[in-house]
N, CA, C and O atoms as a GROMACS GRO file, in nm:
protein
  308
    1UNK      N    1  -1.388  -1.652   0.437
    1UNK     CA    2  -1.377  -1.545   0.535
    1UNK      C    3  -1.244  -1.471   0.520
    1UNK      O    4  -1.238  -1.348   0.525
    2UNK      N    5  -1.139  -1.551   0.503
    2UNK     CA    6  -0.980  -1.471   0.485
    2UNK      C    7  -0.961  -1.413   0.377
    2UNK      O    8  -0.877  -1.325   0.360
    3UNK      N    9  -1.084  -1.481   0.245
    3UNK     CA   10  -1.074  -1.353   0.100
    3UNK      C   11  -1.102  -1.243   0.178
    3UNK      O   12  -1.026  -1.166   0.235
    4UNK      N   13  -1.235  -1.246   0.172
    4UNK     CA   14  -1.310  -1.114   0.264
    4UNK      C   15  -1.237  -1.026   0.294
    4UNK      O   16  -1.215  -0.922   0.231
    5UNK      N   17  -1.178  -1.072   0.430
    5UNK     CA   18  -1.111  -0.982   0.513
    5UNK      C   19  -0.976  -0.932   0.428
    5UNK      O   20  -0.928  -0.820   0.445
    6UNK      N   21  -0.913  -1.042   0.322
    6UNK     CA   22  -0.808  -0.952   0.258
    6UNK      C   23  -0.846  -0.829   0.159
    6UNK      O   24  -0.766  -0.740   0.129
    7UNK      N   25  -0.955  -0.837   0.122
    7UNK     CA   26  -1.039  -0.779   0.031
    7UNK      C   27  -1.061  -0.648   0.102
    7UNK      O   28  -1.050  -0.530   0.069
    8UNK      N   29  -1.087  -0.698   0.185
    8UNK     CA   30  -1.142  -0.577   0.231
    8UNK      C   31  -0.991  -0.474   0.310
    8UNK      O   32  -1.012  -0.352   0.313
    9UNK      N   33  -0.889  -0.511   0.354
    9UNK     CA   34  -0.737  -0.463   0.362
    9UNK      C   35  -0.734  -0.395   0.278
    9UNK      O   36  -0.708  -0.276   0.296
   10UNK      N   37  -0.762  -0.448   0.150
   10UNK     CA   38  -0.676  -0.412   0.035
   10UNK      C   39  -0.765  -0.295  -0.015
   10UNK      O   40  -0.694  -0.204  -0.056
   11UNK      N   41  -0.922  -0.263  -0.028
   11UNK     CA   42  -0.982  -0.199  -0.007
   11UNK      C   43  -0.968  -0.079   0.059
   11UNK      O   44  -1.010   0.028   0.014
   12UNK      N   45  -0.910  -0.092   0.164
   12UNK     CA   46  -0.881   0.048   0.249
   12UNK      C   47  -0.810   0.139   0.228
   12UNK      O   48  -0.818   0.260   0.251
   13UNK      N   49  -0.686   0.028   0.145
   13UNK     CA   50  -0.547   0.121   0.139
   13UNK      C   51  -0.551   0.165   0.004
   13UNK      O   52  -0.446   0.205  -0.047
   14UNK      N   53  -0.670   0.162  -0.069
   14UNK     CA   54  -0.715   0.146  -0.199
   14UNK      C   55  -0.631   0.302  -0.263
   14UNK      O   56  -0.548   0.322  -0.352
   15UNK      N   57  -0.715   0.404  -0.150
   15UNK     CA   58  -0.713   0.569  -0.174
   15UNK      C   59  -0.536   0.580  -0.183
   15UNK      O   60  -0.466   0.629  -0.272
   16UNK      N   61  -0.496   0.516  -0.053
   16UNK     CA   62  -0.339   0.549  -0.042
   16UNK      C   63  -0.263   0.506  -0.165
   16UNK      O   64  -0.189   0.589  -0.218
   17UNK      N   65  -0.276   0.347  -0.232
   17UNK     CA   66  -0.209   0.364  -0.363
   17UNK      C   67  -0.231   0.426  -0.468
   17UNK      O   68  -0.139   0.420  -0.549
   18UNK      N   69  -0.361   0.510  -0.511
   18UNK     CA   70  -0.417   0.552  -0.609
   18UNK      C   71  -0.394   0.662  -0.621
   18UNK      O   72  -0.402   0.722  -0.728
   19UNK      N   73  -0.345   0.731  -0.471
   19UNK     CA   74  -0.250   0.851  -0.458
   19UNK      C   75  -0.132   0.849  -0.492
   19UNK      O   76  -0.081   0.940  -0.557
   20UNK      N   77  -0.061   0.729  -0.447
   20UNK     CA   78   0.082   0.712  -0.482
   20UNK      C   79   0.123   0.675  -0.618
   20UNK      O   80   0.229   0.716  -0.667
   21UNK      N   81   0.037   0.594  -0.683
   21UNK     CA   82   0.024   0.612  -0.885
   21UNK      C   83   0.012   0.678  -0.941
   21UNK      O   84   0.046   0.658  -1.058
   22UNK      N   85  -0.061   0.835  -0.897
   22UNK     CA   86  -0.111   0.906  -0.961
   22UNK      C   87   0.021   1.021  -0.891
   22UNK      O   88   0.033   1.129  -0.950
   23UNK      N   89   0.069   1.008  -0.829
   23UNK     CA   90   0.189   1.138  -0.812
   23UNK      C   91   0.317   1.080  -0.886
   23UNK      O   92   0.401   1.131  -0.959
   24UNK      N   93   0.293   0.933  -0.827
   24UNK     CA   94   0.428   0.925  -0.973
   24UNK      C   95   0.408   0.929  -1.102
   24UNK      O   96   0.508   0.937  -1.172
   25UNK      N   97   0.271   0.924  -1.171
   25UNK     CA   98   0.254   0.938  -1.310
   25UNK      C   99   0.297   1.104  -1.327
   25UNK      O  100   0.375   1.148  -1.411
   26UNK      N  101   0.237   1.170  -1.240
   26UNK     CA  102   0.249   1.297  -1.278
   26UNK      C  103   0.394   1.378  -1.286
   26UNK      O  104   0.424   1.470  -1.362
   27UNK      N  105   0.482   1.308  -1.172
   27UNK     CA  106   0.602   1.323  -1.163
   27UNK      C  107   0.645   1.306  -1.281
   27UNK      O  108   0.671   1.415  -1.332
   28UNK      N  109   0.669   1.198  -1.364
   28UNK     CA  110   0.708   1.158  -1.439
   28UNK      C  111   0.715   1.240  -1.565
   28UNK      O  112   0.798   1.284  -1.645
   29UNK      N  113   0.576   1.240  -1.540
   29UNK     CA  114   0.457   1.382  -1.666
   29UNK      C  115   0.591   1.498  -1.666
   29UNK      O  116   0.651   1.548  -1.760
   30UNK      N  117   0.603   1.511  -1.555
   30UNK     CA  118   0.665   1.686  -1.501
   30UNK      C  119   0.831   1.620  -1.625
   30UNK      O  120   0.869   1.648  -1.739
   31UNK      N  121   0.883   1.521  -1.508
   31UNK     CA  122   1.007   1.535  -1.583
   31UNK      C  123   1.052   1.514  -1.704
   31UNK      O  124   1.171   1.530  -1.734
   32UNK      N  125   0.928   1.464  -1.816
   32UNK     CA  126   0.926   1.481  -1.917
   32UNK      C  127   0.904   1.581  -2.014
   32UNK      O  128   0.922   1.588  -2.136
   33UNK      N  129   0.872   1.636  -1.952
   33UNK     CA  130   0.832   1.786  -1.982
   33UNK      C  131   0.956   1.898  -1.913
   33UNK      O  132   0.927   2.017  -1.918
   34UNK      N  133   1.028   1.877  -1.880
   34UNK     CA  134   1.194   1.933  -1.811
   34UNK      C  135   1.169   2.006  -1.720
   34UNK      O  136   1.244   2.098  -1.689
   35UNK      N  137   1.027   1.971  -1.641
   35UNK     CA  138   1.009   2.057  -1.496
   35UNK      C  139   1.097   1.950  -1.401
   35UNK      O  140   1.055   1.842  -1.360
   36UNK      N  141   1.204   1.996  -1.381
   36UNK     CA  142   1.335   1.872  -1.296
   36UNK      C  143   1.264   1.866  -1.140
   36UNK      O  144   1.228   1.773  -1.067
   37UNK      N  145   1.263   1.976  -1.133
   37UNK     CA  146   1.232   1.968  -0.941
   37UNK      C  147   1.082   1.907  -0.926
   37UNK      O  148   1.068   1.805  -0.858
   38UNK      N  149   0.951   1.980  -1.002
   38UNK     CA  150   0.826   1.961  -0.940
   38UNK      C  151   0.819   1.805  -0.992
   38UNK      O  152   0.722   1.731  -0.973
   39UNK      N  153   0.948   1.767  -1.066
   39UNK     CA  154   0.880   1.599  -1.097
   39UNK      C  155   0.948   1.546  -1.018
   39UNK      O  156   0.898   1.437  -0.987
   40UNK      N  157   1.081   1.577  -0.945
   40UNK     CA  158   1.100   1.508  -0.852
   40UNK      C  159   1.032   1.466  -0.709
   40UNK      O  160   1.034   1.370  -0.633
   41UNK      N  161   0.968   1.605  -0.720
   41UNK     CA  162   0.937   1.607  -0.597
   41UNK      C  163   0.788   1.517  -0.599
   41UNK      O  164   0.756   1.453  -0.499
   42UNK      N  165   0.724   1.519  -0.688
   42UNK     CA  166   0.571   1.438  -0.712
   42UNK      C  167   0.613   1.280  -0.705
   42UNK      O  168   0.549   1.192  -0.647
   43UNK      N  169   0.775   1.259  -0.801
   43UNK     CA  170   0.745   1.106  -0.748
   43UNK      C  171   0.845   1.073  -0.698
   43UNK      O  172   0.912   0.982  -0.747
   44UNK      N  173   0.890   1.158  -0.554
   44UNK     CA  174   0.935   1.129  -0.413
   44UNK      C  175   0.794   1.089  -0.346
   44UNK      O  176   0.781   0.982  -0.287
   45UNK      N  177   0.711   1.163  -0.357
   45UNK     CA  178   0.605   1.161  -0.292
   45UNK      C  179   0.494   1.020  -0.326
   45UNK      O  180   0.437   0.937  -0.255
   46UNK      N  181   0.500   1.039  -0.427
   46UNK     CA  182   0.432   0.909  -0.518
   46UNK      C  183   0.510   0.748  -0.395
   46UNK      O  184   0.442   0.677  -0.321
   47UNK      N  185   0.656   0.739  -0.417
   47UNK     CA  186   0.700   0.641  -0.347
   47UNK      C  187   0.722   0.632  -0.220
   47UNK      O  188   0.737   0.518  -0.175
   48UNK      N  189   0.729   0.725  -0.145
   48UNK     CA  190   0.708   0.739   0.012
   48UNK      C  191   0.584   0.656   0.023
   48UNK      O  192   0.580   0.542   0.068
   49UNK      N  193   0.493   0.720  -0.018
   49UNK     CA  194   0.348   0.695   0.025
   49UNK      C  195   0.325   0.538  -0.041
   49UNK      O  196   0.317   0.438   0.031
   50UNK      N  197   0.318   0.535  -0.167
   50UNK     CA  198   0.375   0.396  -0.179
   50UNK      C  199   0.445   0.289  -0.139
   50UNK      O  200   0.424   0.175  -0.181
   51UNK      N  201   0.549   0.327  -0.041
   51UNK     CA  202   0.582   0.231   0.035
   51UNK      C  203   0.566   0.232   0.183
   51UNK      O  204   0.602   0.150   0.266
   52UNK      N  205   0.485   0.374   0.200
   52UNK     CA  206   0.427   0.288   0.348
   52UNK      C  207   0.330   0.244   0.323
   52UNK      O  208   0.266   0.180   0.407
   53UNK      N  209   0.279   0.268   0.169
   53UNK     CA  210   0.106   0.157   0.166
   53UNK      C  211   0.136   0.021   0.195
   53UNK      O  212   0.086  -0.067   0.264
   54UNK      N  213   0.274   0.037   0.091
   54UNK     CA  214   0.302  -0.148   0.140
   54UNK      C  215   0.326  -0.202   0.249
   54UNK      O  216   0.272  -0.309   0.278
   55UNK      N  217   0.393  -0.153   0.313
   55UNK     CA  218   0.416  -0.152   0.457
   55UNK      C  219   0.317  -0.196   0.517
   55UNK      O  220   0.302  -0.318   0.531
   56UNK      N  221   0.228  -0.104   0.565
   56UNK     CA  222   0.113  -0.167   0.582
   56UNK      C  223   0.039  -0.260   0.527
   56UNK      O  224  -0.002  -0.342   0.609
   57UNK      N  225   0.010  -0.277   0.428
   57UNK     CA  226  -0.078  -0.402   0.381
   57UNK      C  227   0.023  -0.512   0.421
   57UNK      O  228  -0.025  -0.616   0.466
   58UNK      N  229   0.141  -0.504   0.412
   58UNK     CA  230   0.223  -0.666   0.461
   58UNK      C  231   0.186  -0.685   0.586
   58UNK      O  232   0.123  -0.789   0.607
   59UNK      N  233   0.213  -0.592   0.705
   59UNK     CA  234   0.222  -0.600   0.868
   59UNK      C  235   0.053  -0.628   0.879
   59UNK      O  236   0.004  -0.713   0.954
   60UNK      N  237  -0.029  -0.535   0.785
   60UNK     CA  238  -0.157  -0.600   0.807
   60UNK      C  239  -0.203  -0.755   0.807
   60UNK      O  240  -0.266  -0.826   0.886
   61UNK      N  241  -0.127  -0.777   0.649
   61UNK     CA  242  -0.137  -0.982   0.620
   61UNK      C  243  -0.087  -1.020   0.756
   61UNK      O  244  -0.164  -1.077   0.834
   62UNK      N  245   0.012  -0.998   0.782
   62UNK     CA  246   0.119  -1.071   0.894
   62UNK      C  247   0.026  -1.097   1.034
   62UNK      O  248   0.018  -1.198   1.104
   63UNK      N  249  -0.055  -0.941   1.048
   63UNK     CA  250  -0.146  -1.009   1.162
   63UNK      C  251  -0.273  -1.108   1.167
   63UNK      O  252  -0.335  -1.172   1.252
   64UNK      N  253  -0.276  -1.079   1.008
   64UNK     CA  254  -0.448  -1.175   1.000
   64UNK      C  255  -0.406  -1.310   1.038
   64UNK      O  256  -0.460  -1.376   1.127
   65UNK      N  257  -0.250  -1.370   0.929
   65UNK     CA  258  -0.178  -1.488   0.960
   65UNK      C  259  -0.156  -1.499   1.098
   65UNK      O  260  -0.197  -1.605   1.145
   66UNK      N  261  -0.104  -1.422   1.176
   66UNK     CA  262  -0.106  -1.444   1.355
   66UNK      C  263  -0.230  -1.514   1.372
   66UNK      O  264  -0.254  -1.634   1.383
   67UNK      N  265  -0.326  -1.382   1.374
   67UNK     CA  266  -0.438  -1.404   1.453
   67UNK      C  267  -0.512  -1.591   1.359
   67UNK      O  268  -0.577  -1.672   1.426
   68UNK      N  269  -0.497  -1.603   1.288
   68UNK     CA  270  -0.562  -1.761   1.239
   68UNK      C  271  -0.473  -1.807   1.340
   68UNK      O  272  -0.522  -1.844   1.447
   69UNK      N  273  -0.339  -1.809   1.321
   69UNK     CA  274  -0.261  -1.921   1.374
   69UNK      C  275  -0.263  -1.945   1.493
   69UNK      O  276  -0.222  -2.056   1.528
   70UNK      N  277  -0.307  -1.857   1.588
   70UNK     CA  278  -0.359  -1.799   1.709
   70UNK      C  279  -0.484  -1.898   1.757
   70UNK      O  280  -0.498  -1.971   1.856
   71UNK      N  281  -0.593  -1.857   1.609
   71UNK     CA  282  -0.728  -1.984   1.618
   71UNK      C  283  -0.723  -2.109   1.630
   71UNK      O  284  -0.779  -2.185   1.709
   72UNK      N  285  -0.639  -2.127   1.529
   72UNK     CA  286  -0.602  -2.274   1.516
   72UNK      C  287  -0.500  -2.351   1.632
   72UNK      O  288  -0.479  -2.472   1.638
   73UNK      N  289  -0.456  -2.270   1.701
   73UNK     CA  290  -0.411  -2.361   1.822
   73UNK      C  291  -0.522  -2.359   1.932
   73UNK      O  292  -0.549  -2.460   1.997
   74UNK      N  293  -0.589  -2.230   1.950
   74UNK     CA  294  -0.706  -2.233   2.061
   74UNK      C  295  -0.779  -2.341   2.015
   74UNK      O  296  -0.833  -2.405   2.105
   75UNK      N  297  -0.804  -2.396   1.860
   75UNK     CA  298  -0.934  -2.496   1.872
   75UNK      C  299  -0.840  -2.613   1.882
   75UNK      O  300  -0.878  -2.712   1.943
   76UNK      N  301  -0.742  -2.612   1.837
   76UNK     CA  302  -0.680  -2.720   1.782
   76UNK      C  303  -0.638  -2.814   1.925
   76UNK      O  304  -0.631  -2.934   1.952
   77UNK      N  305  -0.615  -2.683   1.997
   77UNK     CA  306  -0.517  -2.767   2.124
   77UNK      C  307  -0.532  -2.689   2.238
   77UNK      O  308  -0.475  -2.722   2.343
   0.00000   0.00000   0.00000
């Protein structure tokens, strides 16, 4: 059940990193190519978004771990 549900987390935020890989590839693209600004600016953007994906997916784990630990005392005790 806790694959699942991580699976399925990780699933969601799927779009948000695939955005954030794909602006820093392109960034990158740019500043290799000596466009200085539009590559900065693609992978500013690339890592913003990238790190609130992470963000979220951690605070997400953090609650699934609550909420078990939560279970396991309601049955436990």
């Amino acid at each position: 059940e806790s694959k699942r549900e991580l699976f399925s987390l990780l699933l969601s935020h799927a779009v948000n990193s695939f955005i954030a890989v794909l602006s820093i590839i392109f960034g990158i693209q740019s500043l290799l190519k000596g466009e200085m600004a539009s590559g900065l600016v693609l992978g500013g953007i690339g890592l913003i978004v990238g790190g609130i994906t992470i963000y979220l997916i951690q605070k997400s784990i953090r609650n699934l771990i609550h909420e078990k630990k939560s279970k396991n005392r309601t049955i436990n005790g």
